[in-house]
C-alpha positions in Angstrom: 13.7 5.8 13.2 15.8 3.3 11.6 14.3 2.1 7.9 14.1 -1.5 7.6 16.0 -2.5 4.1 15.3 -6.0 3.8 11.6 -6.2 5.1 9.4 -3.5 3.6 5.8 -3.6 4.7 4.5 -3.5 1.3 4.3 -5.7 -2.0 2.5 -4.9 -5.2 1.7 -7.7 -7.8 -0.3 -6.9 -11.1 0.3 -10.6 -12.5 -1.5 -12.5 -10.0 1.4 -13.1 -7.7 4.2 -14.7 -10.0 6.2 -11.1 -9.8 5.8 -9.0 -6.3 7.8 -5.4 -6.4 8.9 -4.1 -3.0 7.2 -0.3 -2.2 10.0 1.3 -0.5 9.7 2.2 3.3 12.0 5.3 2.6 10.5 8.2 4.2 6.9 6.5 4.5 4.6 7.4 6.8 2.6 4.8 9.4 -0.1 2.7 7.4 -3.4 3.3 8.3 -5.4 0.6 8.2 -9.7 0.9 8.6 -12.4 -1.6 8.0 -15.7 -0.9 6.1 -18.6 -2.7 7.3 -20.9 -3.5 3.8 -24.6 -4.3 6.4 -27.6 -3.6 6.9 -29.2 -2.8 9.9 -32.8 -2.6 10.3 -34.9 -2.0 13.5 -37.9 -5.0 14.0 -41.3 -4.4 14.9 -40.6 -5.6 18.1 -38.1 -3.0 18.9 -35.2 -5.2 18.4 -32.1 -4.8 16.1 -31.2 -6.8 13.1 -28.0 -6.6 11.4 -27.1 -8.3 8.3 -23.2 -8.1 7.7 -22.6 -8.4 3.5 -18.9 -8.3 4.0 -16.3 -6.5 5.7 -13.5 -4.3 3.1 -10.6 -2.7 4.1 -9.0 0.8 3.3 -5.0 1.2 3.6 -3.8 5.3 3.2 -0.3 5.4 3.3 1.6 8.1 2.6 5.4 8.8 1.8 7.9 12.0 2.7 10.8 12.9 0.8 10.8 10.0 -1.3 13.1 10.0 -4.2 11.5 10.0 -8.0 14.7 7.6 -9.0 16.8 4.6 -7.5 19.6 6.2 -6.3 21.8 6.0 -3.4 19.4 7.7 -1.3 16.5 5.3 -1.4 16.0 2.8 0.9 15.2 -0.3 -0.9 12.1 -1.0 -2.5 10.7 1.2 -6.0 11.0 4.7 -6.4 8.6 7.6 -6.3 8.1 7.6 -10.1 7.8 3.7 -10.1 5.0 4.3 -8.2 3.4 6.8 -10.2 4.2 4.7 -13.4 2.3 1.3 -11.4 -0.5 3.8 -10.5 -1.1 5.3 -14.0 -1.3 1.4 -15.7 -3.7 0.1 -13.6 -6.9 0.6 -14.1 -8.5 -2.7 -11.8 -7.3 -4.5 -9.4 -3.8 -6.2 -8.1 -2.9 -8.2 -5.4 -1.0 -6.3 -2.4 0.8 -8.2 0.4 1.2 -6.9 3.6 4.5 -8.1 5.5 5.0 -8.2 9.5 7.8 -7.2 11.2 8.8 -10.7 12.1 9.1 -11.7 8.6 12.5 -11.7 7.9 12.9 -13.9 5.1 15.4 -11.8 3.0 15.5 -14.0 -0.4 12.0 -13.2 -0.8 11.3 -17.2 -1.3 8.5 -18.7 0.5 7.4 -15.2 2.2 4.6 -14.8 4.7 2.3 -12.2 4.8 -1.5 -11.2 4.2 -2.5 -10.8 0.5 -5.3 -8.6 -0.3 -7.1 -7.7 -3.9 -6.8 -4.0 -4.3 -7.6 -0.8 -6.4 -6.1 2.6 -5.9 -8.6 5.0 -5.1 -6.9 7.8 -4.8 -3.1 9.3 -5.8 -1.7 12.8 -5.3 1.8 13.7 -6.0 4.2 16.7 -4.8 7.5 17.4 -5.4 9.3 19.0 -2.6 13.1 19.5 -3.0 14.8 19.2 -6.1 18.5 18.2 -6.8 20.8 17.6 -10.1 20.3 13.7 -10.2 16.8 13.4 -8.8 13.5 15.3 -7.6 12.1 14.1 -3.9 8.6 13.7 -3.8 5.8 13.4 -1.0 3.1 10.9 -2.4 -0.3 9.8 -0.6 -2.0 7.0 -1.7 -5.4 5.4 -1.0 -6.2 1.7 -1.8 -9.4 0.0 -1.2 -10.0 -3.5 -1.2 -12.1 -5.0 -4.1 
C-alpha cells in the first residue's frame, strides 16, 4: 500500500484551529471509527418502547507500525512518533481533530475540507520496536473520544 504524502487522514489543532499539525500516515493502521449512543430506553406500561437519544459521541482508535520517533528521511510526511507523544503528554482537555477524505487533495493546506471534531485522548501506549543509530521506530495506539 502506497502512503499518501500530501493528504494525511488526520489533523490535530490545540489552538482552536488557527495552527493544524499533520499526524503522519507512515506505517498507520486503518482508523476505526464507532458511535456511542448517550439514551435512554425505557419499556412503557403498555408494553411499548421508548427511547430518548441524549446525543450520539464518537470513538476513533488508530494505531501506527514502525513509525519513526524523529523526522527523518524515513517518515512519510506528517509529525513523528515522539511529536505525538510530546502532543499527548500536554494535553490534558480537549483539541480539535479534522478528519480528511481521500478526495481532498488540496495540497497548500488553504481552504481544506474535512470534518472537525472536539476530542480527548483517552488512551496512549507506546512500544519501541527496532532501534537504529539516527532514530528508534515505534508502534503507538491511541484512543480519542469525542467530548
Amino acid at each position: 500500500m502506497a502512503i499518501w504524502k500530501t493528504n494525511p487522514i488526520m489533523e490535530w489543532s490545540s489552538d482552536g484551529g488557527t495552527n493544524w499539525f499533520q499526524v503522519s500516515d507512515h506505517g498507520r493502521d486503518p482508523l476505526q471509527v464507532s458511535i456511542e449512543r448517550i439514551e435512554n430506553v425505557q419499556r412503557m406500561a403498555d408494553g411499548t418502547l421508548r427511547r430518548y437519544v441524549v446525543a450520539k459521541k464518537h470513538t476513533f482508535q488508530c494505531s501506527w507500525t514502525g513509525l519513526p520517533s524523529l523526522t527523518g528521511a524515513w517518515l512519510a510526511n506528517g509529525q513523528p512518533g515522539s511529536w505525538i507523544e510530546t502532543f499527548h503528554d500536554a494535553q490534558n482537555g480537549s483539541f480539535l481533530m479534522r478528519l480528511r477524505a481521500g478526495s481532498d487533495r488540496d495540497t497548500t493546506f488553504t481552504g481544506v475540507q474535512g470534518t472537525i471534531y472536539t476530542v480527548m485522548i483517552t488512551d496512549f501506549s507506546k512500544e519501541i520496536g527496532k532501534r537504529s543509530f539516527l532514530y528508534d521506530f515505534w508502534n503507538l495506539d491511541i484512543t480519542l473520544e469525542e467530548v
